[in-house]
ROSE-4610 file (N, C-alpha, C; in Angstrom, 1 decimal, always signed):
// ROSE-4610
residu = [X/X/X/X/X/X/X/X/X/X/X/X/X/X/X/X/X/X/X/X/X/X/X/X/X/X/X/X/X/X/X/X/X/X/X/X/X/X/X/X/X/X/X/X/X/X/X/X/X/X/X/X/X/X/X/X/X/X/X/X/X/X/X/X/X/X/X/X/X/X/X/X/X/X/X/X/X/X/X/X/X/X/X/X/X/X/X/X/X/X/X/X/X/X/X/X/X/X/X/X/X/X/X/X/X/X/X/X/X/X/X/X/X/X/X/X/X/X/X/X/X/X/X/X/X/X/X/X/X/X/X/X/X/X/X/X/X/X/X/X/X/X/X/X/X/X/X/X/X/X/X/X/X/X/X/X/X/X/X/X/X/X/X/X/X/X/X/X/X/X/X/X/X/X/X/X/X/X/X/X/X/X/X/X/X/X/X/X/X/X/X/X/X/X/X/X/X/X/X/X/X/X/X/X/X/X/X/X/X/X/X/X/X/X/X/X/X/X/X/X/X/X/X/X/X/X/X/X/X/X/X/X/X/X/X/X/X/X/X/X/X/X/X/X/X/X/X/X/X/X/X/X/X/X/X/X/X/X/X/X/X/X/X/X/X/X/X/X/X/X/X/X/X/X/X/X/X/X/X/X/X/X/X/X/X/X/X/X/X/X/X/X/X/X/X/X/X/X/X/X/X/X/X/X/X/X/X/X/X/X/X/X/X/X/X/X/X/X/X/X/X/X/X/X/X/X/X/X/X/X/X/X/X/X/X/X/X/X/X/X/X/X/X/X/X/X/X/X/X/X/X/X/X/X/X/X/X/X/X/X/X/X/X/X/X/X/X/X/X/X/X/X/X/X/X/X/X/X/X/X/X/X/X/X/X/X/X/X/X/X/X/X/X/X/X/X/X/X/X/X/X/X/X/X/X/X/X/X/X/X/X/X/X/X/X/X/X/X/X/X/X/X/X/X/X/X/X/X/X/X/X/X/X/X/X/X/X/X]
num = [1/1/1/2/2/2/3/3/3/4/4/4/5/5/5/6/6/6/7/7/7/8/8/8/9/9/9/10/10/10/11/11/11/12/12/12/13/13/13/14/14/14/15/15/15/16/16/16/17/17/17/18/18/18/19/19/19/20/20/20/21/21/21/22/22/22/23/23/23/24/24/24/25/25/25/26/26/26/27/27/27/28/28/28/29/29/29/30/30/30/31/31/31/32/32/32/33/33/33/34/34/34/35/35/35/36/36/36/37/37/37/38/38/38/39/39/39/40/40/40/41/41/41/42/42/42/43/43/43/44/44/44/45/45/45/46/46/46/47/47/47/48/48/48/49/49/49/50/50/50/51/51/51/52/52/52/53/53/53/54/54/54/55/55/55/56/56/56/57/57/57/58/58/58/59/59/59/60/60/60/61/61/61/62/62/62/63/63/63/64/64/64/65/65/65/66/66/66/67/67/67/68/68/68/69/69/69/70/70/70/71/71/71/72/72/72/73/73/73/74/74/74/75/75/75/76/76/76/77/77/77/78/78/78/79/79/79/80/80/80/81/81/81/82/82/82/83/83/83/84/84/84/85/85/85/86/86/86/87/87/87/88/88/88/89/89/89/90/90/90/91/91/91/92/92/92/93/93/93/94/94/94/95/95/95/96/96/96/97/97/97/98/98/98/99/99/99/100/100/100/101/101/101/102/102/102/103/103/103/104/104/104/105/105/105/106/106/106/107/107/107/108/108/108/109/109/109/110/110/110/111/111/111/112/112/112/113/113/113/114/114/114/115/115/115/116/116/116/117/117/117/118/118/118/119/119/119/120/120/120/121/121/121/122/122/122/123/123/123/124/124/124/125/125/125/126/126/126/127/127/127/128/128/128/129/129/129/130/130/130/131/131/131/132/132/132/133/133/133/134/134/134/135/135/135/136/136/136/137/137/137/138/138/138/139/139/139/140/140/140/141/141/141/142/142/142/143/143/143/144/144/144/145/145/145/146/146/146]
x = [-11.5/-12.3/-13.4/-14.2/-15.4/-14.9/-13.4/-13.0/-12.7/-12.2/-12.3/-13.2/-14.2/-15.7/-16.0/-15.9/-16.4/-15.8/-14.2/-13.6/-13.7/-14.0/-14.2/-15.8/-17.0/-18.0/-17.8/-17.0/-16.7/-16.2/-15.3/-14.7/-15.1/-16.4/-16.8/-18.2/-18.6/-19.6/-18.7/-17.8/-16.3/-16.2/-16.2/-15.8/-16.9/-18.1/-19.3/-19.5/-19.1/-19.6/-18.0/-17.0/-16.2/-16.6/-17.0/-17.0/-18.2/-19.6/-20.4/-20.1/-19.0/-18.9/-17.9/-17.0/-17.0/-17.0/-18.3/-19.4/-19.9/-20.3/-20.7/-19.9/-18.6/-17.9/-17.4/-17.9/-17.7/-18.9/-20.1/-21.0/-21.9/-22.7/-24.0/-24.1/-23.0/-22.8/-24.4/-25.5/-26.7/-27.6/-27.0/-27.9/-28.1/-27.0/-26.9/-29.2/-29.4/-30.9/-31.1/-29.9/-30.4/-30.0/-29.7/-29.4/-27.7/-27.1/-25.8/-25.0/-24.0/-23.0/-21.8/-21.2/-20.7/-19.6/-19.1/-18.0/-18.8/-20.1/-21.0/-21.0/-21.7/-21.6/-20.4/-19.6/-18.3/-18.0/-17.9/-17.5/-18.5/-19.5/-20.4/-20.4/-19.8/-19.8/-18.6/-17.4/-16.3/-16.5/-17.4/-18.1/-18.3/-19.3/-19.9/-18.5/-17.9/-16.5/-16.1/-15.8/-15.1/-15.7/-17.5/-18.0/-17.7/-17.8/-17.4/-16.5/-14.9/-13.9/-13.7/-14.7/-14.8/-15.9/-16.4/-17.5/-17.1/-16.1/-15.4/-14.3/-13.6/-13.1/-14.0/-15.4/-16.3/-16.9/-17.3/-18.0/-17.0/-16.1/-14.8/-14.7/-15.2/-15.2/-16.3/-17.0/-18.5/-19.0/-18.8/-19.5/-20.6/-21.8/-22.9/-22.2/-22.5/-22.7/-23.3/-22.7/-23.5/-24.7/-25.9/-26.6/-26.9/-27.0/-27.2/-28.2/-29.2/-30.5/-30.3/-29.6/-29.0/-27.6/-26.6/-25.5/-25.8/-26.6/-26.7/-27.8/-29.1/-30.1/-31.2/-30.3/-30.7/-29.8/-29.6/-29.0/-28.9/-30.0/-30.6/-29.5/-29.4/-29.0/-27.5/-27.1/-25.4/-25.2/-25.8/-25.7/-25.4/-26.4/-26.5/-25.3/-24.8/-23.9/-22.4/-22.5/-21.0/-21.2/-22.7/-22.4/-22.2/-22.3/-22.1/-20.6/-19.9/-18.5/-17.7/-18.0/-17.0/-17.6/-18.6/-19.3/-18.1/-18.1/-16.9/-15.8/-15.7/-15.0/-15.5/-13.7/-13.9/-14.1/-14.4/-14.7/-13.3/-12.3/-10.7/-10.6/-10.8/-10.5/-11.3/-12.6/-13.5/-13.0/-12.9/-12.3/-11.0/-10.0/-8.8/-9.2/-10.2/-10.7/-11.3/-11.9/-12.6/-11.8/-10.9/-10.2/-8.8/-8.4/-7.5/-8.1/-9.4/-10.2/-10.3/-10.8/-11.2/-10.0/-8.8/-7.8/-7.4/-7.6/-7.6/-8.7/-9.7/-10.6/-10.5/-10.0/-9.5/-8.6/-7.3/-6.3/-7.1/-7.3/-8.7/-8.9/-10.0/-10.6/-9.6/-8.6/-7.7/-6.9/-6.7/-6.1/-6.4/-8.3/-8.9/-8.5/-8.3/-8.5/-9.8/-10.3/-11.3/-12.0/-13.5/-14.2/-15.0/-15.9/-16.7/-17.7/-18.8/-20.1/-20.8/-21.0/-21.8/-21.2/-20.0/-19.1/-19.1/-18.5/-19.0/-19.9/-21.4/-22.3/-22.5/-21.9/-22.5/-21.6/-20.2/-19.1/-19.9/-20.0/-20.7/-22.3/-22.9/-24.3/-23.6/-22.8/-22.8/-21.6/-20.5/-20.3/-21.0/-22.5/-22.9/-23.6/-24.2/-24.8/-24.1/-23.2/-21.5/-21.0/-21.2/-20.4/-20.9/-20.7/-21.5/-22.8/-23.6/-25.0/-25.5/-24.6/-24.7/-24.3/-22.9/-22.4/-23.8/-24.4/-25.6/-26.7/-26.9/-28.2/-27.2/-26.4/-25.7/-25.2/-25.0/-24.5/-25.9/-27.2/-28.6/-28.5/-28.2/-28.8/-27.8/-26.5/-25.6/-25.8/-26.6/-26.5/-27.5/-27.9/-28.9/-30.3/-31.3/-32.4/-33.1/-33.6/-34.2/-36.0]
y = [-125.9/-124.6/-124.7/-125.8/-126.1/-125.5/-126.4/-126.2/-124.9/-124.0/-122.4/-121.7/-122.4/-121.8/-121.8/-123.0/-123.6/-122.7/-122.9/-122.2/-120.9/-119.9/-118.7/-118.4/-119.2/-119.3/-119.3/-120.3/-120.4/-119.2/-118.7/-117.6/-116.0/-116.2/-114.9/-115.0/-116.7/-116.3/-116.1/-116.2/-116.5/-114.9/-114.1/-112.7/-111.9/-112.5/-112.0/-111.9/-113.5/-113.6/-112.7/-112.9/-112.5/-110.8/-110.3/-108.5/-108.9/-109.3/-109.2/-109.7/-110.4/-110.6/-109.8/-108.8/-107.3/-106.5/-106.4/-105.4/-105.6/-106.9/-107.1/-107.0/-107.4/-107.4/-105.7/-104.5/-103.5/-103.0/-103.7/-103.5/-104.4/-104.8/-105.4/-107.0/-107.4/-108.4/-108.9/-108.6/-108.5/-109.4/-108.7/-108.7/-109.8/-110.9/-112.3/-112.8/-113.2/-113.7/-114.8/-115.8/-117.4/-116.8/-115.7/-115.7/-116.0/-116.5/-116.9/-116.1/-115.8/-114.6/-114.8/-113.9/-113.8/-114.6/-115.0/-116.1/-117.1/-117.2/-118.7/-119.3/-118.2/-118.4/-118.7/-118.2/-118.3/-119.5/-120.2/-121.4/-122.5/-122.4/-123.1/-123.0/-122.0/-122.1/-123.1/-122.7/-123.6/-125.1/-125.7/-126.4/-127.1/-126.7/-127.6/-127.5/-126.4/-126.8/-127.7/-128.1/-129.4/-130.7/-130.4/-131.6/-131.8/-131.0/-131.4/-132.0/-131.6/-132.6/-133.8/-134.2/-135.3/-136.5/-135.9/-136.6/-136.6/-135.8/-135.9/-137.0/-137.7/-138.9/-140.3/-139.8/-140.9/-141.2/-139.1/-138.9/-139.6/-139.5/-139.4/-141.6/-141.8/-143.4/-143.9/-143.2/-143.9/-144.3/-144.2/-144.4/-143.9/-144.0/-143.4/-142.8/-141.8/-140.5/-140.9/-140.8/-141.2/-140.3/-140.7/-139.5/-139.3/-137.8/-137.1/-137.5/-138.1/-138.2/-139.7/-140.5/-141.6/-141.3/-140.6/-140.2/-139.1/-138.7/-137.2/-137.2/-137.7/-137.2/-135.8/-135.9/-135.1/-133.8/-132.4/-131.5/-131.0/-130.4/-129.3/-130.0/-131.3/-131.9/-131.4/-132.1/-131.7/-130.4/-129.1/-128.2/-127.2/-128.4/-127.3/-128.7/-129.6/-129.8/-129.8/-129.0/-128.1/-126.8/-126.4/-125.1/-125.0/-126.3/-125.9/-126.5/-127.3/-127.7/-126.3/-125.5/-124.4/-123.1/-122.7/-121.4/-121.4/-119.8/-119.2/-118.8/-119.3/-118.5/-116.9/-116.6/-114.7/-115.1/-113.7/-113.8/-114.0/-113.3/-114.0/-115.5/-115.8/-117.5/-118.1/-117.6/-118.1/-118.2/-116.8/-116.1/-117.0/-117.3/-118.3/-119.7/-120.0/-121.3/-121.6/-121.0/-120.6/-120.6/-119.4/-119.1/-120.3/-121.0/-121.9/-123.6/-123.5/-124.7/-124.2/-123.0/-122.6/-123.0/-122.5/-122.9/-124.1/-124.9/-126.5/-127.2/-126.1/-126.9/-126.3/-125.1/-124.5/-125.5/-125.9/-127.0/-128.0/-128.7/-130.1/-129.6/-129.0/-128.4/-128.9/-127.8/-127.4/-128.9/-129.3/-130.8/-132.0/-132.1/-132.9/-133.2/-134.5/-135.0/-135.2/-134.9/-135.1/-135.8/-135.8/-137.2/-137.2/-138.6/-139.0/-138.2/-137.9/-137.3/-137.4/-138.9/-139.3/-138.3/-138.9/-138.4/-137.0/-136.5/-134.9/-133.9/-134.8/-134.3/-134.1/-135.3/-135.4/-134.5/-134.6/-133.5/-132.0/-131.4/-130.5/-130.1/-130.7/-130.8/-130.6/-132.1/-131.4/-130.2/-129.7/-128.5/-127.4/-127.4/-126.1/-126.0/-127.4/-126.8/-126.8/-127.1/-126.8/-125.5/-125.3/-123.7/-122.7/-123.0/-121.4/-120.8/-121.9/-121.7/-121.3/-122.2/-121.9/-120.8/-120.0/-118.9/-117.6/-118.1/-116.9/-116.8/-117.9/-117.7/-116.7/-116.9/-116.6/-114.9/-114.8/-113.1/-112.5/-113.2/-112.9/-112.2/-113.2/-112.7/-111.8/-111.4/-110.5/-109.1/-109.0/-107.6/-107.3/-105.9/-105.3/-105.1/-105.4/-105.4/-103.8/-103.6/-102.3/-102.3]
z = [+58.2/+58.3/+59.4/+59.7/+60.1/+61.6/+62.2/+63.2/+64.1/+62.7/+62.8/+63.2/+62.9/+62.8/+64.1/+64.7/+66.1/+67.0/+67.0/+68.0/+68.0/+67.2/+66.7/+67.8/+67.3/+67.5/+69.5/+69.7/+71.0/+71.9/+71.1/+71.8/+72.0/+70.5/+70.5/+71.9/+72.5/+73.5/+74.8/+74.8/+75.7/+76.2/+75.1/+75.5/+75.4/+75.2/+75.7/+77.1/+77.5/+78.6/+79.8/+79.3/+80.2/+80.7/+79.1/+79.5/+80.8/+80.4/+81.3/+82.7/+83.2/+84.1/+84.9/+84.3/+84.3/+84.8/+83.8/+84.6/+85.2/+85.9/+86.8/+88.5/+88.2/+89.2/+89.3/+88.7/+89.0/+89.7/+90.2/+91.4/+90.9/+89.9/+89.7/+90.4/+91.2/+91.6/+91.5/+92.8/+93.0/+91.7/+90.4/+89.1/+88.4/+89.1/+88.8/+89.0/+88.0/+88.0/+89.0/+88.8/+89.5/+91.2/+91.6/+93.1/+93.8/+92.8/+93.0/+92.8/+93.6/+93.4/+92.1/+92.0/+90.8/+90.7/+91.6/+91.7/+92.1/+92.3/+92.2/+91.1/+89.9/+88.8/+88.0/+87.8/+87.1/+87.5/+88.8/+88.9/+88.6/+88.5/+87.7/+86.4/+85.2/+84.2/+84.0/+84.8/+84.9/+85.0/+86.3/+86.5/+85.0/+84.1/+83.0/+81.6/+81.7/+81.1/+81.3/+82.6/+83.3/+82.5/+82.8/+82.3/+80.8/+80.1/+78.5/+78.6/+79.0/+79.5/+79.6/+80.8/+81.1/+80.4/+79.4/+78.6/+77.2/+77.2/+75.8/+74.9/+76.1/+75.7/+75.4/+76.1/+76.0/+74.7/+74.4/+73.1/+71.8/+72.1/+71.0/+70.8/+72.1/+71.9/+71.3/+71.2/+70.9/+71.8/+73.3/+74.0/+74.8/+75.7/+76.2/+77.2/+77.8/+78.8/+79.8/+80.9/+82.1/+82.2/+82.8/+82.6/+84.4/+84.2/+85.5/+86.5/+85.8/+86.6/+87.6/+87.1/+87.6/+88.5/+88.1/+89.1/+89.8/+90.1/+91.1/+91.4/+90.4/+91.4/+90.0/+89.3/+88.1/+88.0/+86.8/+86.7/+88.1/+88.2/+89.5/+90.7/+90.9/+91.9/+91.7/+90.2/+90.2/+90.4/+89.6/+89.4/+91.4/+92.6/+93.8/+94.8/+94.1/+94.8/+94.4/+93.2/+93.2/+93.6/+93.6/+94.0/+95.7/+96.1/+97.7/+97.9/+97.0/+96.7/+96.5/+95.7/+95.5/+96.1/+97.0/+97.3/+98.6/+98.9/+99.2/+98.6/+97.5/+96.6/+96.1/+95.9/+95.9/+94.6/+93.9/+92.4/+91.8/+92.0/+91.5/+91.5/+92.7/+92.4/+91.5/+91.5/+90.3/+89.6/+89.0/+87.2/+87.0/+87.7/+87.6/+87.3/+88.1/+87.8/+86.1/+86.2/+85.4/+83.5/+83.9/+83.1/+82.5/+83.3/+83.3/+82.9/+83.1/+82.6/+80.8/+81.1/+79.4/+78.5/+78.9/+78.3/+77.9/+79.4/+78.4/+77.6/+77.7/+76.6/+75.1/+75.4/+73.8/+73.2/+74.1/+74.0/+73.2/+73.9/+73.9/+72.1/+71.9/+70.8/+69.7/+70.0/+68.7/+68.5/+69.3/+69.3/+68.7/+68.3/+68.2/+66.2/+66.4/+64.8/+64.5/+63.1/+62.3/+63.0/+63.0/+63.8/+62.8/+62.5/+61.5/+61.7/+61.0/+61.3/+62.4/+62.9/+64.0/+64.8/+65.5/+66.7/+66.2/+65.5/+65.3/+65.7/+65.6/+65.6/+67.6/+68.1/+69.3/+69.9/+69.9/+70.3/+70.2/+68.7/+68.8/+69.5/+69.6/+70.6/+72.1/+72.2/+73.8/+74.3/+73.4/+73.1/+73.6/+72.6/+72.4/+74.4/+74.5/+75.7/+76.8/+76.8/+78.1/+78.0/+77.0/+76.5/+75.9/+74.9/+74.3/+74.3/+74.4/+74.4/+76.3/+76.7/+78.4/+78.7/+78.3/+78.3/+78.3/+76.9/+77.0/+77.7/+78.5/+79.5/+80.7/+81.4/+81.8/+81.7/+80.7/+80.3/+80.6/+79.8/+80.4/+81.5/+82.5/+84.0/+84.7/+83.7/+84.4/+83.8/+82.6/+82.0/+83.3/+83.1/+83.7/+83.4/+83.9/+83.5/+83.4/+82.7/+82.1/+82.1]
């Protein structure tokens, strides 16, 4: 059930964020807050998908997380040298990217056997801030401000 919860939880910030991006690609491109166009963003949301991915076999070993501030230079660093890795992208190629990552991590998810508490706990933390929770700063800066 717990798992239900999660992926449920996942999907309802999933289709938050998708409508808003939307709407946005029906003109508000501009309304993105961080400056980055809308297939900036989307591929950066993709972007920290990727990373749960790849930090997920670790979490699942019990092992530490490389941390950013030692491989890149800190977030900010990773964060502006994928964005200069994938900028030029149209918002379609985004949304595919994007969309086709999501899918293997729904995969990933639903796949996963029980984990003890510990490992649980960490899967879900770094979860929330790869995804769902990232999702909503994000839909943030795409709604329109009033």
């Amino acid at each position: 059930m717990a798992r239900e919860r999660l992926l449920r939880r996942l999907e309802l910030a999933w289709d938050d964020l998708m409508a808003a991006a939307a709407a946005a690609a029906e003109g508000r491109v501009d309304a993105v807050g961080s400056g980055w166009s809308l297939a900036d963003l989307l591929g950066h949301v993709a972007t920290w998908e990727a990373e749960f991915l790849k930090a997920l076999p670790l979490i699942l070993a019990g092992k530490p997380l490389p941390r950013y501030s030692t491989a890149y230079g800190g977030i900010d660093a990773f964060n502006a040298g994928e964005l200069a890795r994938w900028r030029g992208q149209m918002p379609a190629q985004a949304r595919q990217r994007l969309e086709l990552g999501h899918a293997r991590l729904v995969s990933a998810l639903a796949g996963l056997p029980l984990q003890e508490p510990r490992t649980e706990s960490r899967l879900r933390r770094r979860l929330r801030q790869d995804t769902y929770h990232h999702y909503g700063v994000h839909v943030q800066e795409l709604r329109p401000r009033t």
